[in-house]
C-alpha positions, -999 to 999 in steps of 0.1 A, spaced: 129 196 -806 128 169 -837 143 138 -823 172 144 -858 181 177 -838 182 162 -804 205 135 -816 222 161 -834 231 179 -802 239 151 -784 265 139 -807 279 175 -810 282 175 -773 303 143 -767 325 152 -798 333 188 -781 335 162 -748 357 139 -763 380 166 -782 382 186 -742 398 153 -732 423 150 -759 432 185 -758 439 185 -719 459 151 -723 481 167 -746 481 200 -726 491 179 -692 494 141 -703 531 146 -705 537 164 -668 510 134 -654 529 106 -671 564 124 -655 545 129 -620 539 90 -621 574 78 -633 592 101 -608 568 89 -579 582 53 -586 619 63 -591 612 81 -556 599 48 -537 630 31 -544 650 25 -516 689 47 -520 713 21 -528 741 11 -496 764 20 -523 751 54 -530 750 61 -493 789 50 -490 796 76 -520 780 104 -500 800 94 -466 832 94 -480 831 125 -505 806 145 -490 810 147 -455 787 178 -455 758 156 -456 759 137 -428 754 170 -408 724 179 -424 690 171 -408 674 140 -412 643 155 -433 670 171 -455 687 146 -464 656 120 -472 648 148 -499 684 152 -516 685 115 -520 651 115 -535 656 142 -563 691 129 -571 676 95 -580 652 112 -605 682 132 -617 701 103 -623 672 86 -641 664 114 -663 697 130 -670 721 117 -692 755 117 -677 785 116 -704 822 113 -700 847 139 -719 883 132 -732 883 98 -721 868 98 -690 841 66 -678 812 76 -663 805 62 -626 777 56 -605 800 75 -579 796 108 -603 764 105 -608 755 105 -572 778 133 -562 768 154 -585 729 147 -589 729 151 -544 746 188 -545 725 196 -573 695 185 -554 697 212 -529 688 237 -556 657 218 -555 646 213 -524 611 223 -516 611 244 -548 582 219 -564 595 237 -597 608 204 -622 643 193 -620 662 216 -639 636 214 -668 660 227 -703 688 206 -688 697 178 -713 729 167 -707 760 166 -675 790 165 -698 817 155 -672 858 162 -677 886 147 -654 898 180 -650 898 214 -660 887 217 -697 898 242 -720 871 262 -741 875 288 -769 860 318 -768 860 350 -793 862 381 -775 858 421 -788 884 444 -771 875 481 -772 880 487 -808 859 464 -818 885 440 -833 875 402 -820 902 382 -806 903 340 -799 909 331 -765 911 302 -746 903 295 -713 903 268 -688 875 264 -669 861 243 -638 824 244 -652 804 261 -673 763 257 -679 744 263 -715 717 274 -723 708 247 -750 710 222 -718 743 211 -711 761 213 -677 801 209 -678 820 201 -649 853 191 -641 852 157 -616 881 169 -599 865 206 -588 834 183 -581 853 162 -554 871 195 -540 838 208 -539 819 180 -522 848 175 -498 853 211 -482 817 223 -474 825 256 -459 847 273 -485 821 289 -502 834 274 -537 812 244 -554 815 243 -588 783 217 -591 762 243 -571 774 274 -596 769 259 -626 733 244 -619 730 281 -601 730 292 -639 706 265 -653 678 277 -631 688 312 -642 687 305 -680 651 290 -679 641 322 -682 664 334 -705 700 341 -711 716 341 -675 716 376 -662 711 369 -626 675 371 -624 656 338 -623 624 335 -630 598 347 -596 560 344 -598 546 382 -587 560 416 -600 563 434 -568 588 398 -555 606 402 -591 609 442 -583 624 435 -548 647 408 -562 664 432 -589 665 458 -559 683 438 -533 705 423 -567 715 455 -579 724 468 -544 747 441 -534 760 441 -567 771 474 -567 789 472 -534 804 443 -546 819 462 -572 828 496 -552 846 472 -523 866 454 -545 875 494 -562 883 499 -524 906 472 -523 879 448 -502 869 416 -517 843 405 -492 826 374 -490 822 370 -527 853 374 -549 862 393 -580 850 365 -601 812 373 -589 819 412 -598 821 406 -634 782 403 -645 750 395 -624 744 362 -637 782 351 -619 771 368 -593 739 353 -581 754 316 -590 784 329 -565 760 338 -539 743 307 -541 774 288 -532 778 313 -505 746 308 -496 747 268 -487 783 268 -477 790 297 -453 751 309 -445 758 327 -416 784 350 -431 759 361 -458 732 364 -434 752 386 -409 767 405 -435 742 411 -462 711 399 -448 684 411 -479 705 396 -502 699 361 -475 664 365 -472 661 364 -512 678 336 -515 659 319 -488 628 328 -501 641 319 -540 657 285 -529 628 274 -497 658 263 -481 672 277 -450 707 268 -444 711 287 -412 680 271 -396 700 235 -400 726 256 -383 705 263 -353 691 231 -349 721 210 -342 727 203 -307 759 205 -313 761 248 -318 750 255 -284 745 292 -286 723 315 -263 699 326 -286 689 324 -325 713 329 -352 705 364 -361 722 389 -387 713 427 -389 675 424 -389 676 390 -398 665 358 -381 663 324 -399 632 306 -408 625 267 -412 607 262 -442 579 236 -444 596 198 -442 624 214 -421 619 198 -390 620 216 -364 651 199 -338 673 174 -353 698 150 -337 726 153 -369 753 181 -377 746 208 -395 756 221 -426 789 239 -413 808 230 -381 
């Protein structure tokens, strides 16, 4: 080879090496350069102040286990550095809203390693209920305007609204099964992969298969109990589409676990394995529910997830 051609080659090679580099900077600078940023947020310590939120609003978390709790705290600081949080019709924005909202979000998050809420752009908050117009068809086809008011709603164009007075009932009763901050962030991890129609997005077809099977099951018996006159755990409210239904059985899911498990334990077992959280393992590993044996539904036993330690010396979830 001419020494012109070797040169030749060589430069080729270390343009088609230096144009590789710039191509996989752009491809993954920007997740790199968030990795880094949210490793910093997350070695701050959680401010006393923050803490004092959480004890006197959401008394919930205080009987969670110790692992659990380090890890809310973490992703609701980088929630509150990342997301914008903006008062409506007059109301100021707090560090006490962020915090409550950003930790109940959090455990949509735990273990999941998938972003924080990645199309969300904006938590719009209201003092209370908010009203919202809507144009509806009736049968005929004729569209009618109707107004509504709501407690929360989620967009796909990456806005959450909530009202802060649904937020602090919430927070403050953790075994109702009703948490307006866990339904309506419920629907943002539905919408990133789509419109919400109660089917999040799942690596594998044969999990997504098994997900629309155990979906469309419950949903259906949702729908011929409450034709039967029986609500059940979930309401009328999660009856009226799938996409209000799997954010109603994620607030089921956190806040009254071992009803859902005993009851309809596929529909638990998909959740668990969606959300890598096991709310009825925090159950069994308080000293405090003394109990002969494991928390068990029909078929169903719970399972600690990695990072869930094994015995804890706090409350759990429910009490």
């Amino acid at each position: 080879m001419e020494p012109t051609d070797a040169l030749a080659a060589l430069l080729t090679a270390a343009f088609l090496a230096a144009l590789g580099l710039v191509v996989t900077g752009w491809i993954w600078g920007p997740a790199v350069v968030a990795g880094l940023r949210r490793a910093r947020v997350r070695r701050q310590p959680f401010p006393r102040a923050w803490r004092e939120v959480l004890r006197q609003r959401m008394p919930a978390f205080a009987r969670l286990p110790a692992d659990v709790q380090l890890q809310l705290k973490k992703h609701a600081q980088v929630l509150i550095a990342e997301k914008p949080f903006i008062g409506c019709a007059g109301l100021a924005i707090t560090d006490e809203m962020r915090v409550l909202v950003a930790v109940q979000a959090s455990l949509l998050l735990l273990n999941r390693h998938a972003g924080y809420f990645g199309n969300l752009r904006q938590i719009l908050i209201y003092p209370g209920a908010f009203v919202v117009a809507r144009q509806t068809a009736d049968g005929s086809g004729l569209t009618h305007d109707t107004r509504r008011a709501l407690a929360g709603e989620s967009w796909q164009q990456g806005q959450v609204l909530l009202s802060w007075d649904d937020v602090l009932t919430g927070a403050a009763d953790p075994q109702d099964g009703q948490n307006v901050v866990l339904h309506e962030f419920a629907h943002q991890l539905d919408q990133e992969a789509g419109a919400a129609n109660g089917a999040p997005w799942l690596a594998g077809r044969e999990r997504r298969a098994r997900w629309a099977r155990v979906m469309n099951t419950e949903f259906s018996r949702l729908r011929e109990g409450l034709a039967g006159g029986e609500p059940g755990l979930f309401g009328d409210y999660a009856a009226s589409e799938p996409a209000e239904f799997f954010a109603v059985a994620t607030e089921i899911f956190f806040e009254r676990p071992l009803e859902l498990a005993q009851v309809h334990p596929a529909l638990y077992f998909e959740l668990q394995q969606y959300y890598r959280a096991d709310p009825l393992h925090w159950l069994e590993s308080s000293p405090i529910m003394a109990r002969t044996g494991p928390v068990v539904g029909a078929g169903f036993e719970s399972n600690p997830f990695r990072k869930e330690r094994d015995r804890t010396d706090v409350w759990p979830l429910r009490s």
